[in-house]
C-alpha positions as CSV (number, residue, x, y, z in Angstrom):
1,X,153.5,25.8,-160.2
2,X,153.1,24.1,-163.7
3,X,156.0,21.5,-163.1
4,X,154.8,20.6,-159.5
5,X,151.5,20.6,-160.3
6,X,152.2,18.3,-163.5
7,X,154.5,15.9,-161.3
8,X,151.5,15.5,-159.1
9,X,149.3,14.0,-161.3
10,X,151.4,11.9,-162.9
11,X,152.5,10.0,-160.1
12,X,149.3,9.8,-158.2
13,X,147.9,8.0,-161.2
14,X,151.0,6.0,-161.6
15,X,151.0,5.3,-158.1
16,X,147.9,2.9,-158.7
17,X,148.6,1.1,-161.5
18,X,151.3,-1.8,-161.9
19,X,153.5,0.5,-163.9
20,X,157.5,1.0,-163.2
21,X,158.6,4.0,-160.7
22,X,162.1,4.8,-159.7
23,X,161.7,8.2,-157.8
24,X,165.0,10.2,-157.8
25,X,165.8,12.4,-155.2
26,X,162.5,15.2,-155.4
27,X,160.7,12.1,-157.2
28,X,161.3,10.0,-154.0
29,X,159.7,12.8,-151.7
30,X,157.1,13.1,-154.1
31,X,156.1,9.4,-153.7
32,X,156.2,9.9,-150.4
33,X,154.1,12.6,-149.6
34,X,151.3,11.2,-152.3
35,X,151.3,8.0,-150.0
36,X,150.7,10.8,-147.0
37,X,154.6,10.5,-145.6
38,X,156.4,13.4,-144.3
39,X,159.5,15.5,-145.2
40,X,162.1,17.1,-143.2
41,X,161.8,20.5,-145.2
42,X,165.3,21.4,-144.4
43,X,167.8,18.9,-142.9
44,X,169.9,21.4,-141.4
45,X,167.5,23.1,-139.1
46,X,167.3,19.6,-137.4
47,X,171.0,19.6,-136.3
48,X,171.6,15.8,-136.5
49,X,172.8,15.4,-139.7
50,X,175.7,15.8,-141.8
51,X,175.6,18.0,-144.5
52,X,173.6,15.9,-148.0
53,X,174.6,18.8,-150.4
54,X,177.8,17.6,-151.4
55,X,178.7,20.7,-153.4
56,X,178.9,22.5,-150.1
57,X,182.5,20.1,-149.8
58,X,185.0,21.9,-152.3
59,X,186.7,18.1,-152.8
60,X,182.8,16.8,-153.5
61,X,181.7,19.1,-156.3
62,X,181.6,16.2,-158.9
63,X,178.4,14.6,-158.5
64,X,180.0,10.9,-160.3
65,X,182.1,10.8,-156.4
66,X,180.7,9.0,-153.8
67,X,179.7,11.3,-150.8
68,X,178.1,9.2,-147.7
69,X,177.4,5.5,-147.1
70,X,173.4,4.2,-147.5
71,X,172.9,1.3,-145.4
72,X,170.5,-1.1,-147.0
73,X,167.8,-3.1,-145.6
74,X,168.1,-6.9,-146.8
75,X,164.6,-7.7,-146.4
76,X,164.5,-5.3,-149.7
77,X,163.9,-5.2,-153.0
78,X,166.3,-2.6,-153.4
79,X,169.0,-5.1,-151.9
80,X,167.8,-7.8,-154.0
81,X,168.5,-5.5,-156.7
82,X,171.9,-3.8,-155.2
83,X,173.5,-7.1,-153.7
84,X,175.0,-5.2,-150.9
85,X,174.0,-3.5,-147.4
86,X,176.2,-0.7,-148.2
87,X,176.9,1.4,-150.8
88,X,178.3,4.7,-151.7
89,X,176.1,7.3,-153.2
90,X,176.3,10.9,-154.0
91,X,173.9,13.6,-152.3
92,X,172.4,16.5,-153.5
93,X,169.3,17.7,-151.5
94,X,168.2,19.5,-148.4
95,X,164.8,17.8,-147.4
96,X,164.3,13.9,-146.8
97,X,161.6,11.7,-145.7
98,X,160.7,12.1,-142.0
99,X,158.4,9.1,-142.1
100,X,157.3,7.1,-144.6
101,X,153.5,6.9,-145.6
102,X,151.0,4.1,-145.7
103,X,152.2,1.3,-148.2
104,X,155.7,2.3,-148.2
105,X,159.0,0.8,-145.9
106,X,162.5,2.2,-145.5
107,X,164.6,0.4,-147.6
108,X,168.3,2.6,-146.9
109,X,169.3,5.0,-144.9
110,X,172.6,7.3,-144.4
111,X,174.7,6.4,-141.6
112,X,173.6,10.2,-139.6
113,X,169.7,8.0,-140.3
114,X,168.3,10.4,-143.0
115,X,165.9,7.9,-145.2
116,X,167.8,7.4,-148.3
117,X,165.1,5.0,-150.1
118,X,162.0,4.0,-149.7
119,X,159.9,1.6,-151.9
120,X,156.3,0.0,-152.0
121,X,156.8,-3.5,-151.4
122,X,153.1,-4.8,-152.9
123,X,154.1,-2.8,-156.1
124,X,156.4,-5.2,-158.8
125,X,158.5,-2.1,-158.6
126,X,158.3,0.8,-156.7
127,X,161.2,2.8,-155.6
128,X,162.5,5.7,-154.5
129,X,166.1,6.8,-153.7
130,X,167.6,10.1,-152.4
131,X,170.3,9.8,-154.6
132,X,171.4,10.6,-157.8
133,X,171.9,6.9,-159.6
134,X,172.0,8.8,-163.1
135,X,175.7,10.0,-162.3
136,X,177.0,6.1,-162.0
137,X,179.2,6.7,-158.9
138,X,179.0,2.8,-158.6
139,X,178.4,-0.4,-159.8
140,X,174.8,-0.1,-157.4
141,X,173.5,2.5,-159.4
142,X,173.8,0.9,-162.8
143,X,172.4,-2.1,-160.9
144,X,168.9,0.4,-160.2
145,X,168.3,1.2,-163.7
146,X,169.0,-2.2,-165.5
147,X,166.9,-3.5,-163.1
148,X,164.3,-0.4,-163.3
149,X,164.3,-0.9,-167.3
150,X,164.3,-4.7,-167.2
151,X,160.5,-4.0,-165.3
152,X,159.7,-1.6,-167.8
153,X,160.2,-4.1,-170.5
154,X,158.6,-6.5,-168.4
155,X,155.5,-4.3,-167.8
156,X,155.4,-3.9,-171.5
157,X,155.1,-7.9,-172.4
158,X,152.0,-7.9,-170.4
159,X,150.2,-5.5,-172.0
């Protein structure tokens, strides 16, 4: 379609310059897959997991709650960021990263394993997280967008 098709493009060009990305939830798989990683295309058919669309959870339909725990890898720049190894995040998705393609590392994980974040650590900043930060369900999330605009700004000056 137009929108996928658009999204594409973008971010494969984006992808290979020094430019900002934050990839939320769809924009995380996207980065992802353009680095040749693979999705679980619907998480439960595999069984494993707990359920990662909160809004199944009549006590979880507000997307500013914290839903699951995201276990962070220190050796991160998504911890350097964060400050912690755990945080609580929303969810609203069905598909995840089943492995992560060439460049990229794990960075978080849910505590049933689903990949929560990934990021390209040769890139000044490329992230991706499952989550929803927009919604602010903690002090982490506000923590991912300062940061994310503070390389913006950052990227700018050297231009």
């Amino acid at each position: 379609d137009i929108r996928e098709d658009f999204e594409n493009a973008l971010v494969s060009k984006l992808i290979k310059t020094k430019l900002p990305y934050l990839g939320i939830c769809n924009g995380m798989q996207l980065l992802n897959v353009l680095h040749g990683g693979k999705v679980i295309q619907h998480i439960p058919d595999e069984g494993q997991y707990i359920d990662h669309e909160q809004s199944h959870d009549e006590a979880f339909k507000d997307y500013t709650k914290g839903y699951h725990e995201v276990i962070i890898e220190r050796n991160s720049k998504l911890f350097e960021i964060v400050g912690h190894e755990k945080i609580l995040t929303n969810s609203s998705h069905h598909q995840a990263a089943k492995s992560t393609g060439d460049a990229l590392k794990i960075s978080a994980r849910a505590s049933d394993g689903v990949i929560e974040a990934i990021e390209n650590p040769h890139h000044p900043f490329c992230i991706g997280v499952q989550w929803h930060p927009e919604f602010e369900v903690s002090d982490a999330d506000y923590k991912i967008f300062t940061s994310f605009v503070k390389a913006a700004n950052d990227y700018k000056l050297t231009k």
